[in-house]
N, C-alpha and C positions, 0 to 999 in steps of 0.2 A: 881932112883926117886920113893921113897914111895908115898908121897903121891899124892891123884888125886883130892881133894878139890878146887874149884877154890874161891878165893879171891872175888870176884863179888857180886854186889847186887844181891839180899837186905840185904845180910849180912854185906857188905859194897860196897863203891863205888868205881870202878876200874877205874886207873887213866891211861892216855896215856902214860907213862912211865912205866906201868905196864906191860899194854898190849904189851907194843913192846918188853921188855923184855921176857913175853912170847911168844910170835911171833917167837924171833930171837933165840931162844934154838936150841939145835942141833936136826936135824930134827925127828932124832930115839927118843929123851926125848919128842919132843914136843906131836907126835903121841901114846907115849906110855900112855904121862899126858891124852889127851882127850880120847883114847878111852878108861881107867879106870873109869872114868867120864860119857862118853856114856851106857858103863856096866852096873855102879851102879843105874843107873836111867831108863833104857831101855836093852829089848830084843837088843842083839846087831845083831840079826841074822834075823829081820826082820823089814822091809821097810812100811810104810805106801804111798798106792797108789793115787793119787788124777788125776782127770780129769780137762784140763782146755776147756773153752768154749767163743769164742766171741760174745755176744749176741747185739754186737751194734759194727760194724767195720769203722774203718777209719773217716777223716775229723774230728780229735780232734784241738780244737784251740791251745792247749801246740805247743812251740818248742822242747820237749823234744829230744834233738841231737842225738839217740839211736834208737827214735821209728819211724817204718814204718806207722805205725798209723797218725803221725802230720800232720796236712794242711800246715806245713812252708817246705816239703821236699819233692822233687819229686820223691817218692820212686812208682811209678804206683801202688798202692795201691787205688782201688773205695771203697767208702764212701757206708755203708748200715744203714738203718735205724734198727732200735729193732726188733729183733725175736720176732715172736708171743710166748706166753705162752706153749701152748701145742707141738710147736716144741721143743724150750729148754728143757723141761718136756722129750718127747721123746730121746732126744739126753742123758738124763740123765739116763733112763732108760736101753738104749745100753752101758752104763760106768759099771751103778752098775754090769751088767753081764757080765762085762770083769774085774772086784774083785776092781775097786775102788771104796774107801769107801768116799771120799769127792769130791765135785763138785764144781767147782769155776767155776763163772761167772764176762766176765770181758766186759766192756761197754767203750771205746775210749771216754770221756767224759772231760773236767774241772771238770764239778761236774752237778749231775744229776739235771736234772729241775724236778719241781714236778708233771707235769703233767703225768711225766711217773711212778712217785714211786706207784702207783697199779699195774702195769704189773708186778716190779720189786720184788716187795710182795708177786704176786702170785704166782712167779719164786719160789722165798725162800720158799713159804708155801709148793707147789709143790714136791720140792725135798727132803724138810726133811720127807715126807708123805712118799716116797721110802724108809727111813730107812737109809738115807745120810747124813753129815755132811755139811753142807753148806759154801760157801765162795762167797764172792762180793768183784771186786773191780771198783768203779765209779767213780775215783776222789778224790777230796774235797768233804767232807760231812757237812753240819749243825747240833747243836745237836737237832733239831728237825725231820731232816732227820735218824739220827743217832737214834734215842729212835724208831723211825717207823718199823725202821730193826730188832732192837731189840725187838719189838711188836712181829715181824712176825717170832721170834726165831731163825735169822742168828745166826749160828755159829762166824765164823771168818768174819773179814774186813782184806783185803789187798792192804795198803797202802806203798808202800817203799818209803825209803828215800832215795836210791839210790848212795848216797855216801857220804861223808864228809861235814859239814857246809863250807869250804873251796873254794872245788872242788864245790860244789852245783852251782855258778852261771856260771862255762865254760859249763855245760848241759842241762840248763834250765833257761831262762830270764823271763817266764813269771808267774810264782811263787817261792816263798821263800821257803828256807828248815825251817822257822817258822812255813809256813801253812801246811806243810808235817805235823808238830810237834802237829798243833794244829787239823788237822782232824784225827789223833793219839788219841789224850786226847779227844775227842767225841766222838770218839767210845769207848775208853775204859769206860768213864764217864755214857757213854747208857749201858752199860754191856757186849758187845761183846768182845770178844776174839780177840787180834790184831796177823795181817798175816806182816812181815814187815822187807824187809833186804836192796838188795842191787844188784849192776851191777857191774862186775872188769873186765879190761881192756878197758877202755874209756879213756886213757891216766893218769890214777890217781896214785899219788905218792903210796908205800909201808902204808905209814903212813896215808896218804887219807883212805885206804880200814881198817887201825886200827882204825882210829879216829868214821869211819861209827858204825863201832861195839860197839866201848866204847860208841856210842851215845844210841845202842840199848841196849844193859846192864843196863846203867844208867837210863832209863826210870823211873818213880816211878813203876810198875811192867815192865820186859820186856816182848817182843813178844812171846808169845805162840810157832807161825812159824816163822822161820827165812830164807827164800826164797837168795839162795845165786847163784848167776846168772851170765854166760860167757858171757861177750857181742856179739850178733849173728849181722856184721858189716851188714846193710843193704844201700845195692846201693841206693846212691840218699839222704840219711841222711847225718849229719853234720859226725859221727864217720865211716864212707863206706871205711875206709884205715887206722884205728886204725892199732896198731900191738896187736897181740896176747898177752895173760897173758901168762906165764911161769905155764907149769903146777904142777912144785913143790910151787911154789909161791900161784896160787890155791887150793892147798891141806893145806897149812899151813893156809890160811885164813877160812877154813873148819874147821879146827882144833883150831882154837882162836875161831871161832863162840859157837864151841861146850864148852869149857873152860871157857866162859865168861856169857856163859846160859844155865849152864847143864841143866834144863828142858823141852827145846823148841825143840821143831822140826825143822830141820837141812836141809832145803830140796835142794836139788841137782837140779835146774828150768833151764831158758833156758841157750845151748849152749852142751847137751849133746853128739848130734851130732857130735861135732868136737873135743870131749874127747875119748881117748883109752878107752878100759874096764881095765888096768892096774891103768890111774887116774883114775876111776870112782871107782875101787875097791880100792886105798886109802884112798878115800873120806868116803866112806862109816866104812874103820876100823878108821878115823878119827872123827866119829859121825855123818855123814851124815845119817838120814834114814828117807826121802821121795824124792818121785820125780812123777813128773809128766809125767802118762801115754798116748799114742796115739801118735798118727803120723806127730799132728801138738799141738803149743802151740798159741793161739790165731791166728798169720798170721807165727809165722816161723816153720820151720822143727824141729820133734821131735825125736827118735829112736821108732820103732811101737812095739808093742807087743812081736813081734817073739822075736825080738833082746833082749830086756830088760829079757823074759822071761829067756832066754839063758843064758845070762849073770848071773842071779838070778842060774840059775843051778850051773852053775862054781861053785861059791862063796858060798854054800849053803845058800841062802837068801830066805825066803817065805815073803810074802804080809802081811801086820798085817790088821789084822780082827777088824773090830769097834765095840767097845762095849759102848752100850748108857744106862746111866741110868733105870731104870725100872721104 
């Protein structure tokens, strides 16, 4: 296999019978295609770091069937109100000096009320002052909501879509994969940068987890980030005795992500904990390179620093270093 082009918007639009076609290649051609792809477009030998942060926990009104977060699951998860400013700020501070270069902030929310979009500002103003790259995710956004962020110079919005138009209502009854679609196009319409992938193994077909991607492909521009996520089964949620995804099946979904949008970031989010460093080092010569550092990712387990650092030795992988305009 010469070539390593992918067929994919915006040069054109890639269709589901595309994408399964490359999906179902043989696994040595599939991984050869994306990481020629990963190559031409990226250091393939290092990882962009990101920190994540819950700055508003638990008591969301979604039933999202996954998240320990929802008010609909008795997953013993207590409800907290907004972090003060100067905590997040603080907690941000200890990230950037353990080398991650972006900070995400995520808030249990439907969608933010306005009374709090100034703490939420002065979070964003905050951290890009550290010389960080910023990321939010609240929910459902307005494009008035959404131009305020973009006021306050957010970087990325991370919104997923979390799987298939299909599969969208066995996960979630209390919004549509439309409003996923349309608080997508208001942020990108404000000018931020979209953060935006997906969950596997929630019970969803082979073609469920292709259709997710050819949805993000097809975007009029796609995601920047592409957040590709093991589902972490939480006791007390709708999905608490899913069965595991197959970890070659993981990696090939890794490897379409990267083939379908060679320029996004690829990032390896929760469920690493219950990945060998054998997947986790496919993943990455599959086009995977970011992940999220520390020891927790909002409410679940993460691998902590030692580990990750470790692993990065093996593999020879360094941290990619932010470089921001002047």
């Amino acid at each position: 296999m010469q070539e390593t082009k992918s067929s994919s918007h915006p040069s054109g639009l890639t269709t589901q019978l595309d994408a399964q076609i490359i999906y179902n290649s043989p696994f040595n051609d599939l991984l050869y295609r994306a990481h020629g792809i990963h190559r031409a477009n990226f250091d393939p030998n290092a990882v962009q770091m990101s920190r994540l942060l819950s700055v508003k926990t638990g008591g969301c009104a979604e039933d999202c069937g996954y998240c320990s977060q929802s008010a609909h699951y008795p997953t013993g998860l207590k409800a907290s109100k907004l972090m003060e400013v100067e905590r997040v700020l603080a907690e941000a501070r200890k990230a950037k000096e353990c080398g991650a270069t972006r900070y995400c902030m995520g808030a249990a929310w439907r969608s933010p009320k306005d009374r709090d979009m100034d703490a939420i500002i002065a979070m964003v103003e905050g951290v890009r002052a550290l010389g960080m790259e910023t990321c939010m995710t609240l929910g459902m956004l307005t494009p008035q909501q959404s131009a305020r962020l973009a006021d306050a110079g957010l970087d990325y919005y991370n919104h997923n879509i979390d799987t298939s138009e299909r599969f969208y209502s066995e996960i979630i009854t209390t919004r549509s994969f439309a409003d996923r679609l349309e608080t997508l196009a208001n942020v990108r319409e404000a000018g931020i940068k979209v953060c935006a992938g997906g969950i596997l193994g929630m019970g969803e077909t082979v073609e469920d987890r292709i259709s997710m991607l050819v949805t993000l492909a097809n975007l009029p521009t796609p995601p920047e980030s592409v957040p590709i996520n093991m589902l972490i089964p939480i006791p007390g949620s709708r999905f608490a005795n899913a069965q595991p995804i197959d970890p070659i099946d993981f990696v090939r979904t890794v490897a379409l992500a990267r083939i379908l949008m060679p320029t996004s970031y690829v990032r390896l989010s929760a469920g690493r904990t219950d990945m060998s460093d054998e997947t986790q080092a496919l993943c990455f010569f599959a086009g995977a390179n970011s992940i999220f550092v520390g020891e927790t990712l909002l409410t679940a387990d993460n691998p902590g620093e030692d580990q990750d650092a470790a692993l990065f030795r093996r593999l020879g992988l360094n941290a990619q270093q932010l470089e921001r305009p002047e």
